[in-house]
Backbone as CSV, one residue per row, in Angstrom:
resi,resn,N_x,N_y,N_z,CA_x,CA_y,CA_z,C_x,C_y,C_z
1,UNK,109.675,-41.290,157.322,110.801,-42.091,156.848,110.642,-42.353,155.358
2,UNK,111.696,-42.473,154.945,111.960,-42.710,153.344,111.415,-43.993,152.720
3,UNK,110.177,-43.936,151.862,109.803,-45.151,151.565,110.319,-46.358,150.131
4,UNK,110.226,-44.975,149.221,111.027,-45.474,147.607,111.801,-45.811,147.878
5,UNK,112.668,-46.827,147.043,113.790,-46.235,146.467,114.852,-45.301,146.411
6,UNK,113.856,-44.628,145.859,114.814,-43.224,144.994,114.743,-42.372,146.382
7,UNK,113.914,-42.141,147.371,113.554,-41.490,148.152,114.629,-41.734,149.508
8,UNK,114.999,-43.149,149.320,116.122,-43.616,150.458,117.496,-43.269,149.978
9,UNK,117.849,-43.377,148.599,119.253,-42.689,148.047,119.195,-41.476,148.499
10,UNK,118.445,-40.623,148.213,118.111,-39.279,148.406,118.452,-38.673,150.300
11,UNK,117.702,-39.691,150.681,117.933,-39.233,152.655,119.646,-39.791,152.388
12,UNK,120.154,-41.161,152.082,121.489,-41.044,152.225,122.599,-39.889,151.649
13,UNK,122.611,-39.627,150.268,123.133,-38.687,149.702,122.602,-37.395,150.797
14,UNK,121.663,-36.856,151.526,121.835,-36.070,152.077,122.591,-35.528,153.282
15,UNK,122.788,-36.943,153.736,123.253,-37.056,155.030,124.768,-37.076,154.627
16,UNK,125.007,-37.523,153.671,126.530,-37.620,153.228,126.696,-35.902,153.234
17,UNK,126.323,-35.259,152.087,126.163,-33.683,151.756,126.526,-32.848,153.298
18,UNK,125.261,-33.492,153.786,125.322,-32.705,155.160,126.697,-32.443,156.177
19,UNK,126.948,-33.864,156.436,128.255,-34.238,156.911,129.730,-33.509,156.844
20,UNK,129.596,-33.258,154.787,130.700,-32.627,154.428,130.653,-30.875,154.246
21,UNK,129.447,-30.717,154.507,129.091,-29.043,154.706,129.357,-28.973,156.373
22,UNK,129.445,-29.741,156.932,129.371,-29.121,158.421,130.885,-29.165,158.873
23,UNK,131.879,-30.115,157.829,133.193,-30.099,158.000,133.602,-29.005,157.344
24,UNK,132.970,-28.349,156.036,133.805,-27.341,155.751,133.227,-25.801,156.275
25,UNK,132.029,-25.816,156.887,131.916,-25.127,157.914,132.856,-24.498,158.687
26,UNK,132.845,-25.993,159.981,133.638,-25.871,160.780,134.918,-24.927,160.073
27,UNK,135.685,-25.629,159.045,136.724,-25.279,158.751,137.090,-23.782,158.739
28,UNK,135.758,-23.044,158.157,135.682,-22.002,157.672,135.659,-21.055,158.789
29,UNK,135.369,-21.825,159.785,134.858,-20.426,161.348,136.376,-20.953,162.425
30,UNK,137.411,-21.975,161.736,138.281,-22.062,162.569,139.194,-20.945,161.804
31,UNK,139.350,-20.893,160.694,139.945,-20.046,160.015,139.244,-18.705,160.779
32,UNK,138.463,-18.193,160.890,138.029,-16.900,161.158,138.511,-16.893,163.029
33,UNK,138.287,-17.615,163.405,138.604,-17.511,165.254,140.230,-17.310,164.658
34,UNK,141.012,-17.998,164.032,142.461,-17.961,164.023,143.101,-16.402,163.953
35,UNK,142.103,-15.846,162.782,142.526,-13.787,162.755,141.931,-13.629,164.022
36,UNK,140.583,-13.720,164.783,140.185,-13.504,165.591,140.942,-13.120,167.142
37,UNK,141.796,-14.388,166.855,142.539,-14.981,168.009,144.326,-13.685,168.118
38,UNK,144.628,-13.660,166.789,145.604,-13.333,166.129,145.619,-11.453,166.923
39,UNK,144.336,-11.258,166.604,144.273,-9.877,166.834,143.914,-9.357,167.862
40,UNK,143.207,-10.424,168.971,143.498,-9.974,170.343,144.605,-10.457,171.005
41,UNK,145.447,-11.173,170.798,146.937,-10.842,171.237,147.748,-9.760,170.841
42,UNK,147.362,-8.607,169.816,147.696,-7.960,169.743,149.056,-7.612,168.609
43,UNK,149.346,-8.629,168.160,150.037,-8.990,167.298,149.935,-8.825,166.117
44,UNK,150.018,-7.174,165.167,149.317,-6.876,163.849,150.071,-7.689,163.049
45,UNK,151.273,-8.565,162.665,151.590,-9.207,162.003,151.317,-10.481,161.589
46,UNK,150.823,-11.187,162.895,149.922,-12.370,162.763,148.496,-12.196,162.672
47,UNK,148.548,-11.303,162.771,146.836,-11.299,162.548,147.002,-11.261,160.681
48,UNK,147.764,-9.876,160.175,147.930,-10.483,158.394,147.617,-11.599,158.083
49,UNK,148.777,-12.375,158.860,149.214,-13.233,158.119,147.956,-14.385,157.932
50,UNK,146.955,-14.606,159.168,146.229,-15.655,159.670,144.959,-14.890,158.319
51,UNK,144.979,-13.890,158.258,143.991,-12.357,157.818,143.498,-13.368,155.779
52,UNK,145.154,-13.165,155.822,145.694,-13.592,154.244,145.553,-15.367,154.133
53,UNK,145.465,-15.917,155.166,145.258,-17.378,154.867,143.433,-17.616,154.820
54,UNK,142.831,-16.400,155.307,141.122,-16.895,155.804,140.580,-16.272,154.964
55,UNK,141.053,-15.477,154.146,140.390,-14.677,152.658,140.173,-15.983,151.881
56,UNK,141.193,-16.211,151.484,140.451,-17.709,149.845,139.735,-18.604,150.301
57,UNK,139.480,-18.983,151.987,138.871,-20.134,152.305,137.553,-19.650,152.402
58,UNK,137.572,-18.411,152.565,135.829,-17.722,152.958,135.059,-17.731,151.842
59,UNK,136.147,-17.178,150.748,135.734,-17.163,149.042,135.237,-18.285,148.574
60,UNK,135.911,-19.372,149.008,135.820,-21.083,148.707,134.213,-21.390,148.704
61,UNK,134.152,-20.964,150.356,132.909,-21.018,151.050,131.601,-20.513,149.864
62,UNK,132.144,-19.749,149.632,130.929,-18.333,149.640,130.707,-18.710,147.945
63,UNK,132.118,-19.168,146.973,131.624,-19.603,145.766,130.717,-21.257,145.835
64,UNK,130.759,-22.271,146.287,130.123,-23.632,146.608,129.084,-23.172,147.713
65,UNK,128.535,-22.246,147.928,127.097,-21.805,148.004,126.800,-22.137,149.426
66,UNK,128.249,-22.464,150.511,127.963,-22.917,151.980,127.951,-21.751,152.491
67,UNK,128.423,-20.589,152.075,128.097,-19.262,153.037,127.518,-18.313,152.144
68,UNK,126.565,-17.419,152.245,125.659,-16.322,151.613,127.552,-15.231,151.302
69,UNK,127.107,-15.008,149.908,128.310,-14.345,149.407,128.283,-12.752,150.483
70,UNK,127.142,-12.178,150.581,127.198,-10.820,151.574,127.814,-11.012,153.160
71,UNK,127.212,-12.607,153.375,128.033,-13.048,154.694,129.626,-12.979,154.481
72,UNK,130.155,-13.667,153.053,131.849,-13.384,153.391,132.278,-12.320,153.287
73,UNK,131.662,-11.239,152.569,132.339,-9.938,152.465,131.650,-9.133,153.600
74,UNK,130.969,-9.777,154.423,131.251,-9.085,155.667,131.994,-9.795,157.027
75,UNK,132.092,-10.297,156.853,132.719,-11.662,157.815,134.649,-10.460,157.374
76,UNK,134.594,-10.854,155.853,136.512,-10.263,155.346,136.241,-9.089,155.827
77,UNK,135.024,-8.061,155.729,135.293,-6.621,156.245,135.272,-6.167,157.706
78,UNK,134.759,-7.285,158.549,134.881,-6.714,159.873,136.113,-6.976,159.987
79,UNK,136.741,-8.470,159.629,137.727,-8.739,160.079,139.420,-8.023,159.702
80,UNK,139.019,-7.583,158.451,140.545,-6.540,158.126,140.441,-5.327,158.584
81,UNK,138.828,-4.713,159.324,139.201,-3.548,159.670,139.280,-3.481,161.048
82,UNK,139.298,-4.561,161.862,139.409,-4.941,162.986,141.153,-4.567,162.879
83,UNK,141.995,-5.325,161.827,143.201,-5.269,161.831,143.955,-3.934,161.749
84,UNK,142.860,-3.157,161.055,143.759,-2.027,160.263,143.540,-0.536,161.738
85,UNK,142.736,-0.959,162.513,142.498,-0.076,163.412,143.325,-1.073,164.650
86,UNK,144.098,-2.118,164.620,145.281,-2.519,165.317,146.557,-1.202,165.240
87,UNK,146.383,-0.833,163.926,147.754,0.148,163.336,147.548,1.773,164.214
88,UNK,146.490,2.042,164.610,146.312,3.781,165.452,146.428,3.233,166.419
């Protein structure tokens, strides 16, 4: 347990940090189930569309250092070529 001071700001500020990384997490893998979701109904137009809303949020992610940048550009590449092999 945190004995300083400085050492008890520190466990709070983390827990705050923590809190708001696990909300934009979440956020980030509801966005991805949404193309997910999009493209096993079969529906190549909603899947775009859901496709084109989960690109800037992954980027978001991936620039503020909550997702490994190789994780979003593979996370965007399974997921548009998941779409684009909807089209054969």
């Amino acid at each position: 347990m945190a004995n300083t001071p400085q050492s008890k700001k520190r466990a709070r500020q983390n827990e705050k940090a923590r809190k708001h990384n696990a909300s934009l997490r979440s956020m980030t893998r509801t966005y991805i189930k949404n193309v997910v979701k999009a493209i096993d109904s079969g529906n190549q137009e909603a899947a775009k569309t859901a496709y084109v809303a989960a690109v800037p949020v992954i980027d978001r992610m991936a620039d503020k250092g909550l997702l490994h940048k190789n994780k979003a550009a593979r996370h965007k590449s399974r997921l548009n070529g998941r779409i684009k092999a909807m089209a054969s």
